[in-house]
KOLPAFI-954702 format. One record per residue (C-alpha): residue in three letters; residue number from 0; x, y, z. Coordinates in nm, 3 decimals. Layout:
{code = ALA | pos = NUM | u = X | v = Y | w = Z}
...
REM end
This chain:
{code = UNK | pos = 0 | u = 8.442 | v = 16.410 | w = 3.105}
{code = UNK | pos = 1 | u = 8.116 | v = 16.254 | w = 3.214}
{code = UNK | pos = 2 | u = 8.010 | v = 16.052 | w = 3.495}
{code = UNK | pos = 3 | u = 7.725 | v = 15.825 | w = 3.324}
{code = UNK | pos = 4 | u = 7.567 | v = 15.498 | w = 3.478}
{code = UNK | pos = 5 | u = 7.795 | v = 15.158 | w = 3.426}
{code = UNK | pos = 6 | u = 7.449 | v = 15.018 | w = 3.225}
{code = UNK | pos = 7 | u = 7.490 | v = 15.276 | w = 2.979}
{code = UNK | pos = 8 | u = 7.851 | v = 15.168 | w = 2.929}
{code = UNK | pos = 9 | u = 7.854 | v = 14.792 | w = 2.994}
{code = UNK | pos = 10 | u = 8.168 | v = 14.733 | w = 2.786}
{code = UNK | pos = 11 | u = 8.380 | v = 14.892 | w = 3.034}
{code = UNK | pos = 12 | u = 8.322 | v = 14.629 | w = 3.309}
{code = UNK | pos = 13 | u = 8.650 | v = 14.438 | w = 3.309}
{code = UNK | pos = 14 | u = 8.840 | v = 14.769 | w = 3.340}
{code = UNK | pos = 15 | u = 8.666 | v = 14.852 | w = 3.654}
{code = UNK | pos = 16 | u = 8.679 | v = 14.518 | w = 3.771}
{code = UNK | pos = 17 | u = 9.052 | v = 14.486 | w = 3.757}
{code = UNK | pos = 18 | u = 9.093 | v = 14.835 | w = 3.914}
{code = UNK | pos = 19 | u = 8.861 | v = 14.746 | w = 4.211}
{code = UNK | pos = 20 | u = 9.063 | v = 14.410 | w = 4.239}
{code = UNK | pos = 21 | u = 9.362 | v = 14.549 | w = 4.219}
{code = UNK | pos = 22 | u = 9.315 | v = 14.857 | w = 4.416}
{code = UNK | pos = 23 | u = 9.108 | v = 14.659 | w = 4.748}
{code = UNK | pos = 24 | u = 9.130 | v = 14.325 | w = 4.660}
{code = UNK | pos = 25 | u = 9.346 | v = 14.252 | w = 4.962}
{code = UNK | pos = 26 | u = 9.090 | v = 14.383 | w = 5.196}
{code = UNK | pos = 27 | u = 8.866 | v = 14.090 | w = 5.046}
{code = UNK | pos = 28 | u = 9.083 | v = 13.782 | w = 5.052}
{code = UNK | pos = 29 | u = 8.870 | v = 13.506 | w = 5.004}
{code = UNK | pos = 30 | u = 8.743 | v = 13.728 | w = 4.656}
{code = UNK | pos = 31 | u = 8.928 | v = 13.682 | w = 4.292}
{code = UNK | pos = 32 | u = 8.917 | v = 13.925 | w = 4.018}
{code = UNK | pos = 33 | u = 8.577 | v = 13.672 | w = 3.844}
{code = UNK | pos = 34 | u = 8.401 | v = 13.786 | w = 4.213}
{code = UNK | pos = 35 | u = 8.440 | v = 14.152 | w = 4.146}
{code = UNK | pos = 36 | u = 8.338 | v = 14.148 | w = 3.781}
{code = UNK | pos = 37 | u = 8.035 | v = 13.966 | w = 3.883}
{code = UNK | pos = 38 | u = 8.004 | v = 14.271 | w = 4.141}
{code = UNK | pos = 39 | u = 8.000 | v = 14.482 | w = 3.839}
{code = UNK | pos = 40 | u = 7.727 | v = 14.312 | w = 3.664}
{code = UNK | pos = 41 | u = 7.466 | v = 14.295 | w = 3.935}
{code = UNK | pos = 42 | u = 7.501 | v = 14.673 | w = 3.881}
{code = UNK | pos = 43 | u = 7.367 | v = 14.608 | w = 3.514}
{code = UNK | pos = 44 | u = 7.048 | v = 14.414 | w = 3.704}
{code = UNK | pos = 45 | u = 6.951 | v = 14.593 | w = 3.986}
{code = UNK | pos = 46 | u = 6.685 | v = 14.862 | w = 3.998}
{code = UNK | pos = 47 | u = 6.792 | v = 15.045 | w = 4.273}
{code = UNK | pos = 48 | u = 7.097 | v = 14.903 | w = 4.473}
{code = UNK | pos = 49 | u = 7.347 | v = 14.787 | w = 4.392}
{code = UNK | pos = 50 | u = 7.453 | v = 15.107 | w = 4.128}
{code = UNK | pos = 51 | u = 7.753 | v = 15.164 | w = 3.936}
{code = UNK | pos = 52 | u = 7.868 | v = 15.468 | w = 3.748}
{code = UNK | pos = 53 | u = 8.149 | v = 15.588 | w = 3.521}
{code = UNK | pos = 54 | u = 8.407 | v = 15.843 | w = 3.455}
{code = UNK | pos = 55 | u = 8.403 | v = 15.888 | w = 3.094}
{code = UNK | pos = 56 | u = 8.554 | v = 16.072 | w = 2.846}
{code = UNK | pos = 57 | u = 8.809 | v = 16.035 | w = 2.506}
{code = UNK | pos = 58 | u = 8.657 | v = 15.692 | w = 2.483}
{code = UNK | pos = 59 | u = 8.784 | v = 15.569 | w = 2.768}
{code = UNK | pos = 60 | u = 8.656 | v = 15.546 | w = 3.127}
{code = UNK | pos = 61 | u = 8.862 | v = 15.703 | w = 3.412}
{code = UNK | pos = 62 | u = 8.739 | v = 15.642 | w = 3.732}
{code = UNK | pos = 63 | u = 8.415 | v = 15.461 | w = 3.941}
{code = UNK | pos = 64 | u = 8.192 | v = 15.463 | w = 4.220}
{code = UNK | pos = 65 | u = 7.893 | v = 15.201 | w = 4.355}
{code = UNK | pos = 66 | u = 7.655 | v = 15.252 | w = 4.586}
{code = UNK | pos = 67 | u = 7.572 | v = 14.903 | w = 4.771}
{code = UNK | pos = 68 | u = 7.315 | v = 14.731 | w = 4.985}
{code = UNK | pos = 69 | u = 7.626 | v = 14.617 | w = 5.201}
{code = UNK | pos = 70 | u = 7.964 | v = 14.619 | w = 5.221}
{code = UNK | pos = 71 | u = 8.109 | v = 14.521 | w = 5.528}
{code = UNK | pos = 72 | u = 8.006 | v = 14.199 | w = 5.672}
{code = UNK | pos = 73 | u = 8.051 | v = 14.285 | w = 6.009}
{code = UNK | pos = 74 | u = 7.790 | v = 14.561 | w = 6.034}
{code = UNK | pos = 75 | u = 7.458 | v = 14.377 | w = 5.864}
{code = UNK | pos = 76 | u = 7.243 | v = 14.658 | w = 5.978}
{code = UNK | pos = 77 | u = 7.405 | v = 14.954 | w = 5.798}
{code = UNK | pos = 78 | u = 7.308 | v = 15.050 | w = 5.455}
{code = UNK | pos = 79 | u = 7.311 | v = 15.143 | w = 5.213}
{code = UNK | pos = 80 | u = 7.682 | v = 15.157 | w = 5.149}
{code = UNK | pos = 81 | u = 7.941 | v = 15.444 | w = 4.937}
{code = UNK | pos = 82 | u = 8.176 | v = 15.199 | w = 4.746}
{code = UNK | pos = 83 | u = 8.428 | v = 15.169 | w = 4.471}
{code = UNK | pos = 84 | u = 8.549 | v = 15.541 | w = 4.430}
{code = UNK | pos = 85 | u = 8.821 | v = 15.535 | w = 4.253}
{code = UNK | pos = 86 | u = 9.003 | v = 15.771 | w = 3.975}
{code = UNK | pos = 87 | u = 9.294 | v = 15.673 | w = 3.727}
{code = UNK | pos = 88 | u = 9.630 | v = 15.805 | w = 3.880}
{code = UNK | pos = 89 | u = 9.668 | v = 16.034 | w = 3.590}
{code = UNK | pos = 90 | u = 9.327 | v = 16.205 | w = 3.667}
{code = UNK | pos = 91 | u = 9.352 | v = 16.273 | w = 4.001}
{code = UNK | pos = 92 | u = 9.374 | v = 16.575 | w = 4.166}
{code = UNK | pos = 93 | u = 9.141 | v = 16.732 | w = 3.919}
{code = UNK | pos = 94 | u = 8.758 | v = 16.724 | w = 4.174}
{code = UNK | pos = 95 | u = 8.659 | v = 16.389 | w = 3.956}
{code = UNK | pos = 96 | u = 8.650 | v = 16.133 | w = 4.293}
{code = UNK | pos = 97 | u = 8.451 | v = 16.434 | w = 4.459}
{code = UNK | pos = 98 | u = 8.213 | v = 16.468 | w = 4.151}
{code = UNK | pos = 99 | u = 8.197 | v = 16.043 | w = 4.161}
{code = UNK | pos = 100 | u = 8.151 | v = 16.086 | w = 4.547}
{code = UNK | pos = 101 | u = 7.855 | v = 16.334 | w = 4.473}
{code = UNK | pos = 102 | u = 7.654 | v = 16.165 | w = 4.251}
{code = UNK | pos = 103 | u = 7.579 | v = 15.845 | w = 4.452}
{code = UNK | pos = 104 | u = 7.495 | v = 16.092 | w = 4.717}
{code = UNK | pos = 105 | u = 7.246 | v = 16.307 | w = 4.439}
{code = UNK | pos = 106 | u = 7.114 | v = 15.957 | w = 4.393}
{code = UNK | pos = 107 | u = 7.059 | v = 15.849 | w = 4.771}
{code = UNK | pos = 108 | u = 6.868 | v = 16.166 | w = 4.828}
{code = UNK | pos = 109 | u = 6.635 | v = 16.101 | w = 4.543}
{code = UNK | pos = 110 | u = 6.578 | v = 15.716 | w = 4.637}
{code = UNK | pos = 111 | u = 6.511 | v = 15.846 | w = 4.977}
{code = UNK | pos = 112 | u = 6.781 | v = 15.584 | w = 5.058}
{code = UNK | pos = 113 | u = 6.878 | v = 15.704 | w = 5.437}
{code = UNK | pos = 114 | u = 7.227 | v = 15.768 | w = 5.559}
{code = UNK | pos = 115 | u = 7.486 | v = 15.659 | w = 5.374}
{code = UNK | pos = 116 | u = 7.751 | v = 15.457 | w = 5.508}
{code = UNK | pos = 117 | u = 8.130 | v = 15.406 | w = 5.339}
{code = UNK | pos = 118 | u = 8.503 | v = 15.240 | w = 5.520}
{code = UNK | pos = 119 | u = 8.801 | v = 15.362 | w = 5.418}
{code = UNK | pos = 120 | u = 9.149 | v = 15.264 | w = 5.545}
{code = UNK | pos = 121 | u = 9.329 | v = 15.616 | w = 5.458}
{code = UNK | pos = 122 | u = 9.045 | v = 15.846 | w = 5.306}
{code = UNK | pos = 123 | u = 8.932 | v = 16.058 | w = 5.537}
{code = UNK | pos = 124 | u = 9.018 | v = 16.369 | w = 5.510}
{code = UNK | pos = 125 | u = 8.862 | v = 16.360 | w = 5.157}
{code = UNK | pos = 126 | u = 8.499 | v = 16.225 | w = 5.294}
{code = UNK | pos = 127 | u = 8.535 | v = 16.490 | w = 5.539}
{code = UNK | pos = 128 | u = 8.582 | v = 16.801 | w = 5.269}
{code = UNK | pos = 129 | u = 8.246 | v = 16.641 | w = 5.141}
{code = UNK | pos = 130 | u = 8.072 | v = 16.638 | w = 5.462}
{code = UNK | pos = 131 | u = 8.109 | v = 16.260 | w = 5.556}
{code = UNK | pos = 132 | u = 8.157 | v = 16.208 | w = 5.982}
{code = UNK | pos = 133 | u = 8.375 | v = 15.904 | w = 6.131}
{code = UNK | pos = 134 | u = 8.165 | v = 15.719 | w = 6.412}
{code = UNK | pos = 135 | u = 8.372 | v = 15.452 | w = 6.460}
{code = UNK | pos = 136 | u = 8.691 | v = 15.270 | w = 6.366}
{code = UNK | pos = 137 | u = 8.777 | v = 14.883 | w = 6.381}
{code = UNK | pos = 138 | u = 9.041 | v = 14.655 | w = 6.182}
{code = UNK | pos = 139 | u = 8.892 | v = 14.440 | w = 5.894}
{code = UNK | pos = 140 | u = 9.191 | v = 14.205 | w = 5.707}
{code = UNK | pos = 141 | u = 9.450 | v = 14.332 | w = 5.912}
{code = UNK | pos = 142 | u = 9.397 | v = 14.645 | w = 5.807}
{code = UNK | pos = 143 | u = 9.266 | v = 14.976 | w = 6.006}
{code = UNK | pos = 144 | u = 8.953 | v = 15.125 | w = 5.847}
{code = UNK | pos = 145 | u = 8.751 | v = 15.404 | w = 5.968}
{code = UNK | pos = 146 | u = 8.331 | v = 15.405 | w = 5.917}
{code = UNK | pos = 147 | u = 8.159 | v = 15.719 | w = 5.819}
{code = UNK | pos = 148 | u = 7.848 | v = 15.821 | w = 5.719}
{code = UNK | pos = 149 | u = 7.647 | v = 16.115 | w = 5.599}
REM end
């Protein structure tokens, strides 16, 4: 397995599209599954932000994470944002969402990007084993989320 940037593996984007849709898509109503493809492919554009990158291995990808210039509309000010981590069923359990989780990290340092900033409604524990703090927690599409950063 290898975690390699979503430009060097283009073909893969309406897998991860679907699993981002399918997986959050109700936290973004007013989105389809055309709006998160085209989320995909300003990763393909961007220089710096937005990012996407794979899990990759047997020809097949296995899992995603983005880092974004903003993902909750609520809080404008904070970026840039952890986004998108996500691991087929079948590979979880095995470190590969901590690996995803560590590489936009690795790549936040090295842009000098600031704090980073992620929501999750049932996550964190996991952030936490990786050094990620709650500071606050609020409801966003009915749902509870908590907001942490590192």
């Amino acid at each position: 397995m290898k975690i390699v940037n979503l430009k060097d593996l283009p073909s893969c984007i309406e897998t991860v599209a679907w699993w981002h849709y399918n997986e959050w898509g109700a936290l973004y109503p007013e989105s389809d599954l055309r709006d998160f493809r085209e989320d995909m492919e300003a990763s393909l554009l961007a220089d710096v932000i937005p990012q996407t990158w794979v899990l990759s291995g047997g020809g097949r990808v296995w899992g995603s994470v983005s880092i974004l210039k903003e993902d909750l509309p609520n809080y404008p000010k904070l970026s840039p944002w952890l986004a998108n981590v996500y691991v087929e069923p079948s590979k979880r359990g095995h470190g590969y969402g901590q690996q995803l989780v560590k590489v936009v990290m690795g790549y936040a340092e090295q842009q000098n990007l600031g704090p980073l900033f992620l929501y999750t409604p049932d996550q964190v524990s996991f952030y936490e084993k990786l050094g990620w703090s709650t500071f606050s927690d609020g409801i966003h599409h009915g749902k509870k989320i908590f907001l942490m950063s590192i």
